[in-house]
Chimera marker file (.cmm) of the C-alpha trace (Angstrom):
<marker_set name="trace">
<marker id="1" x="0.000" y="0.000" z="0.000" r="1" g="1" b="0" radius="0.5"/>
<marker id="2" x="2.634" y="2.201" z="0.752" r="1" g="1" b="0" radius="0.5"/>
<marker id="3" x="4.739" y="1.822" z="-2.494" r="1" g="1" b="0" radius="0.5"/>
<marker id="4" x="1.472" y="2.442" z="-4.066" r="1" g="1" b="0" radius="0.5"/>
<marker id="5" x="1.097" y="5.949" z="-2.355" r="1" g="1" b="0" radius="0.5"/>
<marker id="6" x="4.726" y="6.722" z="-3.322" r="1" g="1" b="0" radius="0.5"/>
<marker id="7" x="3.804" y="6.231" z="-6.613" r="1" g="1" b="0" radius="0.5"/>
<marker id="8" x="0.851" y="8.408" z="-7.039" r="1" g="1" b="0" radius="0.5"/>
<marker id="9" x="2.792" y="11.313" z="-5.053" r="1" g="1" b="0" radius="0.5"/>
<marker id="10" x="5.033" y="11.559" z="-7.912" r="1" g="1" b="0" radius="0.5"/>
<marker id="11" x="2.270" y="10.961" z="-10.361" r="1" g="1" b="0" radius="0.5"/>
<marker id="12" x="1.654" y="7.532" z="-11.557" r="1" g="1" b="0" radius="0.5"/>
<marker id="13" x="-1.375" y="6.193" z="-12.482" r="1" g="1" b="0" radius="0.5"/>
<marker id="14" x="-1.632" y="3.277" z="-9.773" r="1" g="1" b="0" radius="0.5"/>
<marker id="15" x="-3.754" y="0.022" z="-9.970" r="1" g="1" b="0" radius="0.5"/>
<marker id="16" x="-3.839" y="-2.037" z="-6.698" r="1" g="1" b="0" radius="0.5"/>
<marker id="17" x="-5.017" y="-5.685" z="-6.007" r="1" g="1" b="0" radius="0.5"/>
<marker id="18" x="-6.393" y="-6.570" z="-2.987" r="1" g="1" b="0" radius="0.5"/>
<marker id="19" x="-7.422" y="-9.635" z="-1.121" r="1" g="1" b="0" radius="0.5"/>
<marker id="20" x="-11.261" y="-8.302" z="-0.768" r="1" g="1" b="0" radius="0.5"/>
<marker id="21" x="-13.800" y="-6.299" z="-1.684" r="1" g="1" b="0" radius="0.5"/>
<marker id="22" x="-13.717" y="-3.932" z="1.246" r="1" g="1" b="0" radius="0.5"/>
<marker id="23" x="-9.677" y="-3.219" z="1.220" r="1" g="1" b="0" radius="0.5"/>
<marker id="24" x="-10.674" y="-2.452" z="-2.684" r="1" g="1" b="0" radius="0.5"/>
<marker id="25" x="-13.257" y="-0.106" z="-2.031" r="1" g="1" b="0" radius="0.5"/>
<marker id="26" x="-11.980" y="1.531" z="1.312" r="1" g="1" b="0" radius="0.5"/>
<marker id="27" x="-8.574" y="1.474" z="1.940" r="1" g="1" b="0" radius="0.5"/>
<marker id="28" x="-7.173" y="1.427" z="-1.549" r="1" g="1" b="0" radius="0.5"/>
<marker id="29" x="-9.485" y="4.309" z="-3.632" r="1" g="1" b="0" radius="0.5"/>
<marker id="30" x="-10.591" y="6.034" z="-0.785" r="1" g="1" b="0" radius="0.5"/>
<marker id="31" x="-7.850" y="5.969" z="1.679" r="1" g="1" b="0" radius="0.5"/>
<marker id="32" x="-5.070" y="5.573" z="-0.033" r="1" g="1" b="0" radius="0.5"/>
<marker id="33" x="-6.095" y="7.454" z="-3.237" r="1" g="1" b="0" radius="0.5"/>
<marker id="34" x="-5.064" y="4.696" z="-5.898" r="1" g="1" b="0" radius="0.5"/>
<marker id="35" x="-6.642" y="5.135" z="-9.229" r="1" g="1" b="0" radius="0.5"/>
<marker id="36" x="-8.437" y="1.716" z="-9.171" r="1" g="1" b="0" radius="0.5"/>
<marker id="37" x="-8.322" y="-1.868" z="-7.782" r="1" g="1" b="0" radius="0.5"/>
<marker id="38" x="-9.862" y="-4.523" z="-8.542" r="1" g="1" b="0" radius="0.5"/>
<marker id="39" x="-10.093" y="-8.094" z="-5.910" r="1" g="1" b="0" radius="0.5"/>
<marker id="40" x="-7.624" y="-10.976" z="-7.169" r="1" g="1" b="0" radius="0.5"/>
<marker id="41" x="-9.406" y="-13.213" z="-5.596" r="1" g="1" b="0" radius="0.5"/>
<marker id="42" x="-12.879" y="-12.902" z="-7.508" r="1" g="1" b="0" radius="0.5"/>
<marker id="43" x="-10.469" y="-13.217" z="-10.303" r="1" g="1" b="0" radius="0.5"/>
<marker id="44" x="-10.980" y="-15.840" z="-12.446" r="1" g="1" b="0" radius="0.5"/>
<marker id="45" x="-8.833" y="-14.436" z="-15.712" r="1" g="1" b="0" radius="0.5"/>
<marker id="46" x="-5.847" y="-12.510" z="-14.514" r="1" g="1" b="0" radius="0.5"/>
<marker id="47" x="-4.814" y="-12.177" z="-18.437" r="1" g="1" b="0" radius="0.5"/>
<marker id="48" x="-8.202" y="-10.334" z="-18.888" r="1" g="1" b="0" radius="0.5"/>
<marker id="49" x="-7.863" y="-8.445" z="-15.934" r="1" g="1" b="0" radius="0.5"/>
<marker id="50" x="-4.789" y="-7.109" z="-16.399" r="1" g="1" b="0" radius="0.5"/>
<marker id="51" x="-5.441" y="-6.685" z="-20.165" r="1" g="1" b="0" radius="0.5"/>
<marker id="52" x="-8.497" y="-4.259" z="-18.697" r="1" g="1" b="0" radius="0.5"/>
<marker id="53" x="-6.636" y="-2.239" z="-16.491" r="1" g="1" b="0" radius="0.5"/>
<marker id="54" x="-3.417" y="-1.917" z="-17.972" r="1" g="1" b="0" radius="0.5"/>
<marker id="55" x="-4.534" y="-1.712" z="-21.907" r="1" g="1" b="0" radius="0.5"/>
<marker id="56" x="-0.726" y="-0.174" z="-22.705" r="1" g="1" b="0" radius="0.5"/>
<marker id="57" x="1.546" y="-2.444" z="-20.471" r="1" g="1" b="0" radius="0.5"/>
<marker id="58" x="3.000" y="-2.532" z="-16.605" r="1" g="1" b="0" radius="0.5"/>
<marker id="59" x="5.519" y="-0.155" z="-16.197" r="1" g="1" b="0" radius="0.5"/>
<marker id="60" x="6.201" y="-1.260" z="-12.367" r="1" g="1" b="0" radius="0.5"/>
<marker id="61" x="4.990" y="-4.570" z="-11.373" r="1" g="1" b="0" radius="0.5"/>
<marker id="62" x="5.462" y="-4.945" z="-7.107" r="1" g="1" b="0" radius="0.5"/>
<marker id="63" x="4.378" y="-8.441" z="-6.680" r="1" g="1" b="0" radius="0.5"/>
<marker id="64" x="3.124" y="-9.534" z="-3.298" r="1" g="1" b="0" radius="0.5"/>
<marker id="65" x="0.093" y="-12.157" z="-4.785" r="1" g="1" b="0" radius="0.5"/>
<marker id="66" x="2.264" y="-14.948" z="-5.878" r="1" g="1" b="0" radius="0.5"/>
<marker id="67" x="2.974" y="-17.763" z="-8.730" r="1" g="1" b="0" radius="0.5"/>
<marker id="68" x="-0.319" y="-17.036" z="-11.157" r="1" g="1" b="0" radius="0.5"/>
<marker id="69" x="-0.745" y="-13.485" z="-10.776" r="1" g="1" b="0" radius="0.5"/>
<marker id="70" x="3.068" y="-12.710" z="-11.392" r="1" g="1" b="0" radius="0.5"/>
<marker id="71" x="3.162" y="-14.979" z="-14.718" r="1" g="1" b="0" radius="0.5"/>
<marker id="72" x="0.589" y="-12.924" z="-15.805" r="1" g="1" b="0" radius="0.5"/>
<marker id="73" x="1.677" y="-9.919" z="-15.224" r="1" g="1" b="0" radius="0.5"/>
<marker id="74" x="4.935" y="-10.434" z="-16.709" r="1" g="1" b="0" radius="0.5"/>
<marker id="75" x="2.970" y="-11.028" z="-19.825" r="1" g="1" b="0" radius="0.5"/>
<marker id="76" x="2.005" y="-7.524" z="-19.924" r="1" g="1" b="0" radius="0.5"/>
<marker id="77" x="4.927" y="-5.855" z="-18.816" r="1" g="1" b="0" radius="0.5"/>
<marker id="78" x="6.406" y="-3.063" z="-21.289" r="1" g="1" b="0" radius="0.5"/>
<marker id="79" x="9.922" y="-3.009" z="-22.618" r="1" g="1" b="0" radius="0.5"/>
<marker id="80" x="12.292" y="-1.639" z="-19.604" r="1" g="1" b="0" radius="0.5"/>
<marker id="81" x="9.266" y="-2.495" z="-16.645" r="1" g="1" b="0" radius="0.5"/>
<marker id="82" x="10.638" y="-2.709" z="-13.100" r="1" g="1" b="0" radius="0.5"/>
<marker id="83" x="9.452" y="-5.463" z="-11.049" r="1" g="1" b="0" radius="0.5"/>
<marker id="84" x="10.777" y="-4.746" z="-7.409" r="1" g="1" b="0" radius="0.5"/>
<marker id="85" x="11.283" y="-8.379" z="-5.581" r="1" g="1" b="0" radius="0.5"/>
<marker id="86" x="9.444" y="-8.323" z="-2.734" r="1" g="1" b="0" radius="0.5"/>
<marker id="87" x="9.913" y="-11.133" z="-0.041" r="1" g="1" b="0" radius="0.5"/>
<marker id="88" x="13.151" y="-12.321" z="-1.121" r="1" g="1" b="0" radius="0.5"/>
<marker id="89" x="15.886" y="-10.172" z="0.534" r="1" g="1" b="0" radius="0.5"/>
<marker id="90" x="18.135" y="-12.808" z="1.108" r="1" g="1" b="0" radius="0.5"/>
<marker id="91" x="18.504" y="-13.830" z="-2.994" r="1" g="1" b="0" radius="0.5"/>
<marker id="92" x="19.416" y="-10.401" z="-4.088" r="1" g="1" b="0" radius="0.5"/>
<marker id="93" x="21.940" y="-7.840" z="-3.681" r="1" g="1" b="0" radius="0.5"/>
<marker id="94" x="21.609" y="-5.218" z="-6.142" r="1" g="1" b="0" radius="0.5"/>
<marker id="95" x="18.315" y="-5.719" z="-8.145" r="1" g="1" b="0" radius="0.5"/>
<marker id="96" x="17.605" y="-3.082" z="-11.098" r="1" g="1" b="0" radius="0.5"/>
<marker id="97" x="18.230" y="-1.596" z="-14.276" r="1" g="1" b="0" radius="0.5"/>
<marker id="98" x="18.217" y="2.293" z="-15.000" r="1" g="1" b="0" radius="0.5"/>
<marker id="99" x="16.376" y="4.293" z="-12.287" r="1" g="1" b="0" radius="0.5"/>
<marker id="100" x="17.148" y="3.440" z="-8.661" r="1" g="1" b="0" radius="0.5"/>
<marker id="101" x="18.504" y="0.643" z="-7.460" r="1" g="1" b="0" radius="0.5"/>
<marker id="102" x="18.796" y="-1.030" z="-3.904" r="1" g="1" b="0" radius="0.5"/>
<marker id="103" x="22.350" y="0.148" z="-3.124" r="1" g="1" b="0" radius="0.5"/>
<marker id="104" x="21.075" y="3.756" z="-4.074" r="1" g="1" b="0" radius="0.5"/>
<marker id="105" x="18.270" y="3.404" z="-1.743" r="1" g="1" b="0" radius="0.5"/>
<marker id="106" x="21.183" y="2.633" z="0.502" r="1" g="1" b="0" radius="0.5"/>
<marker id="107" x="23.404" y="5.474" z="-0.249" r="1" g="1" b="0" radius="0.5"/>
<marker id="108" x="20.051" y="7.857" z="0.153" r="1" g="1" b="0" radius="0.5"/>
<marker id="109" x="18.312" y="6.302" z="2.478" r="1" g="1" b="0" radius="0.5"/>
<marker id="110" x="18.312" y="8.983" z="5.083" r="1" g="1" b="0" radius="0.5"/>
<marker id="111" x="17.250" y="11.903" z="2.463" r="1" g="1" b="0" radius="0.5"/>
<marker id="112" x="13.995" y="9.310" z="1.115" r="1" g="1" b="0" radius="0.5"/>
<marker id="113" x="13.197" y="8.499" z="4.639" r="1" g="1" b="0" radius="0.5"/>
<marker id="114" x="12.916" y="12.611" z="5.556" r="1" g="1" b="0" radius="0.5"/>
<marker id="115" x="10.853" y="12.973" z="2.573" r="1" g="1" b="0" radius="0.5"/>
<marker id="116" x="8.328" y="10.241" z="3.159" r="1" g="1" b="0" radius="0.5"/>
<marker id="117" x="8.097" y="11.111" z="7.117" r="1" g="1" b="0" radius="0.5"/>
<marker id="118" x="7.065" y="15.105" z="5.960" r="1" g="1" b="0" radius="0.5"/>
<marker id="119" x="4.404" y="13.373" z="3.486" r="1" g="1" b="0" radius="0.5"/>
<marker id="120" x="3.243" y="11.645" z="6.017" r="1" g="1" b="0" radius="0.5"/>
<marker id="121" x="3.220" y="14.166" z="8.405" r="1" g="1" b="0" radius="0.5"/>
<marker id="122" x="1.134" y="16.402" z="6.140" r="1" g="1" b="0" radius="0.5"/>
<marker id="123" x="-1.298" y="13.602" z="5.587" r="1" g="1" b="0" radius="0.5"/>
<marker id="124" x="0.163" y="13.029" z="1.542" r="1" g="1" b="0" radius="0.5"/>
<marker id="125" x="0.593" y="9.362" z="2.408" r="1" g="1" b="0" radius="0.5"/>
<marker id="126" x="-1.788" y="7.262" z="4.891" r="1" g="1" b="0" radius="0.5"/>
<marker id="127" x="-1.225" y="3.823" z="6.604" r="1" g="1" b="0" radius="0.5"/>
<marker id="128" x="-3.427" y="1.177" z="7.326" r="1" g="1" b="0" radius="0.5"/>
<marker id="129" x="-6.061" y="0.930" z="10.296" r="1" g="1" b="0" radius="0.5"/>
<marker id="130" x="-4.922" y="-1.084" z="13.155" r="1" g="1" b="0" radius="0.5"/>
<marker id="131" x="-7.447" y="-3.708" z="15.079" r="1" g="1" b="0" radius="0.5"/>
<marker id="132" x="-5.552" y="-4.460" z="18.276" r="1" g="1" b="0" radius="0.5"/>
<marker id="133" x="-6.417" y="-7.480" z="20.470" r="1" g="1" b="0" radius="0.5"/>
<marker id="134" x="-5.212" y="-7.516" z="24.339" r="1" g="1" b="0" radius="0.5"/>
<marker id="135" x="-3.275" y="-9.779" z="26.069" r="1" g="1" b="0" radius="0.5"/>
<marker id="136" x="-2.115" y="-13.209" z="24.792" r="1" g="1" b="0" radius="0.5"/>
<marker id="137" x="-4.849" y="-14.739" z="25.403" r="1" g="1" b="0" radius="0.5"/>
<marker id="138" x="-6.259" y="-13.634" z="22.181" r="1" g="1" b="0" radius="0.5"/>
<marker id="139" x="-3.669" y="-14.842" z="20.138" r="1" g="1" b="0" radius="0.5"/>
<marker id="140" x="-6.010" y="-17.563" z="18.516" r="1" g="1" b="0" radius="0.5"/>
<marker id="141" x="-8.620" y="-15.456" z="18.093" r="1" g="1" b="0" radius="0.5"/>
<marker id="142" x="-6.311" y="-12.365" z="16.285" r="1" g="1" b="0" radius="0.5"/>
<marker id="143" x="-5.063" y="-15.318" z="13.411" r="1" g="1" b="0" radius="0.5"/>
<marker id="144" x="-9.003" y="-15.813" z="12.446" r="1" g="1" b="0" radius="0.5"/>
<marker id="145" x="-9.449" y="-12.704" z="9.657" r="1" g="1" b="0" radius="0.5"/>
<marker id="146" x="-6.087" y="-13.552" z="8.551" r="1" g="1" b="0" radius="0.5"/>
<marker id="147" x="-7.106" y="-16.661" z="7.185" r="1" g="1" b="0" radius="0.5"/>
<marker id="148" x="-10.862" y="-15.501" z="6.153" r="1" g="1" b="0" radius="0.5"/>
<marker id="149" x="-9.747" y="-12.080" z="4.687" r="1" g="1" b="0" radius="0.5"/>
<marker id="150" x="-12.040" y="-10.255" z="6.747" r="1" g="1" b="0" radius="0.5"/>
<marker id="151" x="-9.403" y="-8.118" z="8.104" r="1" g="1" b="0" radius="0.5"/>
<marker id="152" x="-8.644" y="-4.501" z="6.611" r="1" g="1" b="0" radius="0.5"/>
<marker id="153" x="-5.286" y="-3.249" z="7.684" r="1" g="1" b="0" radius="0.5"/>
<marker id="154" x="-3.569" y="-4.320" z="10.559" r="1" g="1" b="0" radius="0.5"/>
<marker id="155" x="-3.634" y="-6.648" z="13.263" r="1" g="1" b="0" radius="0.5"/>
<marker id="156" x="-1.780" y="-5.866" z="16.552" r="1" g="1" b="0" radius="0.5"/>
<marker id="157" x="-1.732" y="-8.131" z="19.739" r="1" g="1" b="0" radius="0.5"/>
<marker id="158" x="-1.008" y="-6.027" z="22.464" r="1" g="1" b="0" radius="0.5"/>
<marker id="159" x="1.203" y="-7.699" z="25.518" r="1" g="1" b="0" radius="0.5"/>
<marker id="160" x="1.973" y="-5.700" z="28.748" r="1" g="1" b="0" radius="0.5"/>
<link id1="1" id2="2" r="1" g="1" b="0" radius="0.2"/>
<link id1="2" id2="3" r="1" g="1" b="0" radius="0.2"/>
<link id1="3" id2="4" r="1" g="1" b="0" radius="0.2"/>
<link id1="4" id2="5" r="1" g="1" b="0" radius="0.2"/>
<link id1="5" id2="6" r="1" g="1" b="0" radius="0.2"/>
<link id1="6" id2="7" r="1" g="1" b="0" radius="0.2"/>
<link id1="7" id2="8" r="1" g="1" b="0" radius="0.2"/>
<link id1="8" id2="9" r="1" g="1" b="0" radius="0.2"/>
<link id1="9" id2="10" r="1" g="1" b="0" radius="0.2"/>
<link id1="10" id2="11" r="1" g="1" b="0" radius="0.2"/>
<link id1="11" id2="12" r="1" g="1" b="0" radius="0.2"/>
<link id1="12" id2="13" r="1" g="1" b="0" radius="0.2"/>
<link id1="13" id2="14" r="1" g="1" b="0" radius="0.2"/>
<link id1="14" id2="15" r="1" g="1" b="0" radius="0.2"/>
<link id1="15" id2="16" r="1" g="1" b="0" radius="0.2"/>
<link id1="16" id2="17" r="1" g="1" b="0" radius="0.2"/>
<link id1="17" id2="18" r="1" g="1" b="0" radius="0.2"/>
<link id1="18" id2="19" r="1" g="1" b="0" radius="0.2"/>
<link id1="19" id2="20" r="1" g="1" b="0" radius="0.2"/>
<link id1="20" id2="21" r="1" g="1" b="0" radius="0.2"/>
<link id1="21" id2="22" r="1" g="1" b="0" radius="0.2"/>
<link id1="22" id2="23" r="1" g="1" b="0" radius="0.2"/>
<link id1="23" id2="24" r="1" g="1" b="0" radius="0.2"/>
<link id1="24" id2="25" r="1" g="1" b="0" radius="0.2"/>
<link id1="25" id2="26" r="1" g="1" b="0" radius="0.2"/>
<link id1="26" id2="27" r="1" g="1" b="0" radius="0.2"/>
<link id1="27" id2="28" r="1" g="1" b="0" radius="0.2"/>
<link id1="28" id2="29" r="1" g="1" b="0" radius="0.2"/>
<link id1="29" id2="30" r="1" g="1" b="0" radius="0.2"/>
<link id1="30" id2="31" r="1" g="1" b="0" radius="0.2"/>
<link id1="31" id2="32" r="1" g="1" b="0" radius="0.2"/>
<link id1="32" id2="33" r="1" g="1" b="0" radius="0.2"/>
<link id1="33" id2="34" r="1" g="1" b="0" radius="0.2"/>
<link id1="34" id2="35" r="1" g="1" b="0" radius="0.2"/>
<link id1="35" id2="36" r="1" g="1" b="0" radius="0.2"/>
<link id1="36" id2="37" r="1" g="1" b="0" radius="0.2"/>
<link id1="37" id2="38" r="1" g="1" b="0" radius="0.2"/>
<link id1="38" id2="39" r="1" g="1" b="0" radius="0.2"/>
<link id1="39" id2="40" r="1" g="1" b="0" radius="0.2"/>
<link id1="40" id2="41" r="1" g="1" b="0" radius="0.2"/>
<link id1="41" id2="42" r="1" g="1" b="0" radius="0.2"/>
<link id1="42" id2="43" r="1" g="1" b="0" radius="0.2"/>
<link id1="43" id2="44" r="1" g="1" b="0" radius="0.2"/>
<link id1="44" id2="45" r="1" g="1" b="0" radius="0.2"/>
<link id1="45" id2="46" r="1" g="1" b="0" radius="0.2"/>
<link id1="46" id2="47" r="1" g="1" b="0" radius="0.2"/>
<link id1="47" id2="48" r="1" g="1" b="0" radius="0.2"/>
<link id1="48" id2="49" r="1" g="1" b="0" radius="0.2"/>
<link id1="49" id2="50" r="1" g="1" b="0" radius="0.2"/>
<link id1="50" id2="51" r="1" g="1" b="0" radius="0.2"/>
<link id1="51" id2="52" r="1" g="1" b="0" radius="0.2"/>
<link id1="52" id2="53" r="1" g="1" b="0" radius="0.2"/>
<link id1="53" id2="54" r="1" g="1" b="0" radius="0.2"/>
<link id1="54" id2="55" r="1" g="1" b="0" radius="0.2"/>
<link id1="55" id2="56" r="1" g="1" b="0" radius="0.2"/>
<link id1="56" id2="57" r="1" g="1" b="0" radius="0.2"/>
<link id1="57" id2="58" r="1" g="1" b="0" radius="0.2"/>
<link id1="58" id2="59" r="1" g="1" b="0" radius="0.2"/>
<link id1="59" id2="60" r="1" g="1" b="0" radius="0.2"/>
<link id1="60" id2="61" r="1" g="1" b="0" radius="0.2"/>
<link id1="61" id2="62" r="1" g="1" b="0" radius="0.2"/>
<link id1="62" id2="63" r="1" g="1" b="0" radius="0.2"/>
<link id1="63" id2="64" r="1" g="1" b="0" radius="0.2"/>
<link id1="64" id2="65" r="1" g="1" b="0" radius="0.2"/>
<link id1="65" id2="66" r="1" g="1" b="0" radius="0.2"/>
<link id1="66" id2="67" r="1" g="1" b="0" radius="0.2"/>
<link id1="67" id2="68" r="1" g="1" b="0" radius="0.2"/>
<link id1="68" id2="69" r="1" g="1" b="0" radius="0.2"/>
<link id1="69" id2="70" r="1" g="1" b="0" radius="0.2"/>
<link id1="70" id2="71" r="1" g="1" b="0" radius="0.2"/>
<link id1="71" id2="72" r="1" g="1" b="0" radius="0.2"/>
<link id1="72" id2="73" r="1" g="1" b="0" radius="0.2"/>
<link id1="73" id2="74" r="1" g="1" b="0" radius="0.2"/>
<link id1="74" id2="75" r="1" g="1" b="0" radius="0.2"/>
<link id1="75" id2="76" r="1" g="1" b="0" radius="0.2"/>
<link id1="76" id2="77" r="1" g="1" b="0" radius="0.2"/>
<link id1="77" id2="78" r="1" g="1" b="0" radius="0.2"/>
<link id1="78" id2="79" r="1" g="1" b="0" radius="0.2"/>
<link id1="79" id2="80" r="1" g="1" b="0" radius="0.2"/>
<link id1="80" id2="81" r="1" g="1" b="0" radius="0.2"/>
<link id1="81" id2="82" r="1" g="1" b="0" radius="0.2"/>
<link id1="82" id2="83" r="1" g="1" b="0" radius="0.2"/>
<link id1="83" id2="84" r="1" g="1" b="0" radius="0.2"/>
<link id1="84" id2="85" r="1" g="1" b="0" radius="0.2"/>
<link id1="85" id2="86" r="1" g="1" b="0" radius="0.2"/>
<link id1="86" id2="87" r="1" g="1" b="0" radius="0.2"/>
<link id1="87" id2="88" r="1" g="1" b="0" radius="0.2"/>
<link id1="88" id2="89" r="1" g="1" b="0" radius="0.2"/>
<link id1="89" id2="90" r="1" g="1" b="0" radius="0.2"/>
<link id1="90" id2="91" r="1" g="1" b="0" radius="0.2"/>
<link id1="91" id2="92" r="1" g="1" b="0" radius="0.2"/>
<link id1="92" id2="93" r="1" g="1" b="0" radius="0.2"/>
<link id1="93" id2="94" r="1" g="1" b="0" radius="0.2"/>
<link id1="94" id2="95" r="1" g="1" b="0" radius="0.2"/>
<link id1="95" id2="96" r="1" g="1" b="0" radius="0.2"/>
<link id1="96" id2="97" r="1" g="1" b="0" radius="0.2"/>
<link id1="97" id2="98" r="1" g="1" b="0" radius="0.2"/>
<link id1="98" id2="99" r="1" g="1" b="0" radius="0.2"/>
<link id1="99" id2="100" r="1" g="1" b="0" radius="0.2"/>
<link id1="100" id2="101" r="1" g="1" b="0" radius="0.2"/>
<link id1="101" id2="102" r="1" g="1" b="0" radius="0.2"/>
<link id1="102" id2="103" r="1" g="1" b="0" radius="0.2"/>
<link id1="103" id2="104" r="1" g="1" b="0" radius="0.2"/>
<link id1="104" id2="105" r="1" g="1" b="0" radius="0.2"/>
<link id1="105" id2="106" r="1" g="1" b="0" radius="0.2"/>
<link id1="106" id2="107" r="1" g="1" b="0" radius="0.2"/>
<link id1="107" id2="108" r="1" g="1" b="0" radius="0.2"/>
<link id1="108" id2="109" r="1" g="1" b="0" radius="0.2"/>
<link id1="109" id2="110" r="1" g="1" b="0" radius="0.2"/>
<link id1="110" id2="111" r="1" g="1" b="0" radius="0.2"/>
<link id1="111" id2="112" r="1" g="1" b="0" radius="0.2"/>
<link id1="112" id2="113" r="1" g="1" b="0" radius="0.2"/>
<link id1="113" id2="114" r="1" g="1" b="0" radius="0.2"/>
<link id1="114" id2="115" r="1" g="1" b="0" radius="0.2"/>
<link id1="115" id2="116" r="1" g="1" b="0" radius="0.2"/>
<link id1="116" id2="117" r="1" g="1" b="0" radius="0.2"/>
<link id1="117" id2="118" r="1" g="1" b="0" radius="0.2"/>
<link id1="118" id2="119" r="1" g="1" b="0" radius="0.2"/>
<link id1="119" id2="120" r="1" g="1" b="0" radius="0.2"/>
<link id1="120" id2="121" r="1" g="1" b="0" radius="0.2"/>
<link id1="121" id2="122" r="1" g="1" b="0" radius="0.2"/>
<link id1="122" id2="123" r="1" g="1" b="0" radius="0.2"/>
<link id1="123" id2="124" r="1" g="1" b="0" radius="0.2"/>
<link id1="124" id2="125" r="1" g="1" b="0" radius="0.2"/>
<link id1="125" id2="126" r="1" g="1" b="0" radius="0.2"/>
<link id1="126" id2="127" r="1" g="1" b="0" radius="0.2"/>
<link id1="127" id2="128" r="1" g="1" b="0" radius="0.2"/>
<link id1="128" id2="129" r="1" g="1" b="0" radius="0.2"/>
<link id1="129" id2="130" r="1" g="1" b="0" radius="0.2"/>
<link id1="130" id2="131" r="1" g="1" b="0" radius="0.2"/>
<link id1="131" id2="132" r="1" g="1" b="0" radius="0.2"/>
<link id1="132" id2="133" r="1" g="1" b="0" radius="0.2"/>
<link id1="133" id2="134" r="1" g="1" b="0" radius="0.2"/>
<link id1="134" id2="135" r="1" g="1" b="0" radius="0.2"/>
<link id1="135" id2="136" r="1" g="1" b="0" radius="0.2"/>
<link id1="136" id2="137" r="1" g="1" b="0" radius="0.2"/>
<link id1="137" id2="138" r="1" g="1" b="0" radius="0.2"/>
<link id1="138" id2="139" r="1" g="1" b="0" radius="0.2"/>
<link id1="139" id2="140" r="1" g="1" b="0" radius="0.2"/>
<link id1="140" id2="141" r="1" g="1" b="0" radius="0.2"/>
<link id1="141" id2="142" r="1" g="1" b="0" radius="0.2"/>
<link id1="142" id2="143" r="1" g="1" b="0" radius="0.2"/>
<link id1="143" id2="144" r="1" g="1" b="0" radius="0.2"/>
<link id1="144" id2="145" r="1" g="1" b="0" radius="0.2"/>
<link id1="145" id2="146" r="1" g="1" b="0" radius="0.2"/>
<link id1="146" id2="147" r="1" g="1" b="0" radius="0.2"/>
<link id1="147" id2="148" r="1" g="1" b="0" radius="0.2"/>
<link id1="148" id2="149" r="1" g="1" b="0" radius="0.2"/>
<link id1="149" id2="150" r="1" g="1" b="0" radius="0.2"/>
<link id1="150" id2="151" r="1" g="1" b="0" radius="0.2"/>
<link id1="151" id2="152" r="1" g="1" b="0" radius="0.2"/>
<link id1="152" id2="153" r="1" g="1" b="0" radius="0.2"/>
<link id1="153" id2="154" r="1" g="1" b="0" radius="0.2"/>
<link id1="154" id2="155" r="1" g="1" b="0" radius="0.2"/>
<link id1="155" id2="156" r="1" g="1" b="0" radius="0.2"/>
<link id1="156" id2="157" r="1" g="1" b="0" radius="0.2"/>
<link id1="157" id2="158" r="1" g="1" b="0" radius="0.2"/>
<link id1="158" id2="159" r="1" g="1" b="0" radius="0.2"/>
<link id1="159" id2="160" r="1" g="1" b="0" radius="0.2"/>
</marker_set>
């Protein structure tokens, strides 16, 4: 969500896919001011889908659905895309080709992180709603949306 915001601060069109119907609706258009979404998992075409929303190409593909939605994306990618790896830190080292690379976010990592915290500060980027359960007794009960997607944002288990 947050590379998303990034994105539409410096003026892309962004297209988000989310794991339900409320994150599309709430979080992602309203919230988080992405141009559209559309739910993945109501998917049954993701060529189609991504032929619909993305009728010239991906420019930046930021994978975080897996194996099927990836292949097809990559099928619709435009010469030059970037397709940040997400989830694999310990396979790469340098990922990137023109624009900015890892080691650059490295290098000015202090300068992007004083940008980002004054867009946040002025409200330019949001972050997601938290749903906090107490105590560790409520461990078992704080895993249930995860695994029904009825969750929308965070979850927190609070421990004093």
């Amino acid at each position: 969500m947050y590379a998303g915001q990034l994105a539409k601060h410096r003026g892309y069109r962004v297209i988000g896919s989310t794991g339900s119907d409320e994150y599309q609706s709430s979080l992602i258009k309203e919230d988080f001011g992405y141009d559209d979404a559309f739910h993945y998992q109501a998917e049954t075409d993701f060529d189609a889908t991504l032929t619909k929303y993305f009728p010239s190409g991906i420019d930046v593909y930021l994978d975080n659905v897996g194996v099927e939605m990836l292949e097809a994306a990559l099928n619709h990618v435009n010469k030059h895309a970037k397709i940040p790896l997400c989830g694999m830190i310990s396979g790469y080292s340098k990922v990137g080709r023109g624009g900015e690379e890892f080691d650059e976010f490295n290098r000015k990592g202090g300068e992007y992180a004083m940008v980002e915290l004054s867009h946040l500060k002025e409200g330019k980027i949001g972050y997601s709603k938290l749903k906090t359960f107490h105590g560790t007794e409520n461990f078992l009960e704080s895993l249930g949306p995860l695994f029904t997607n009825s969750n929308v944002g965070r979850l927190v288990i609070q421990v004093k």
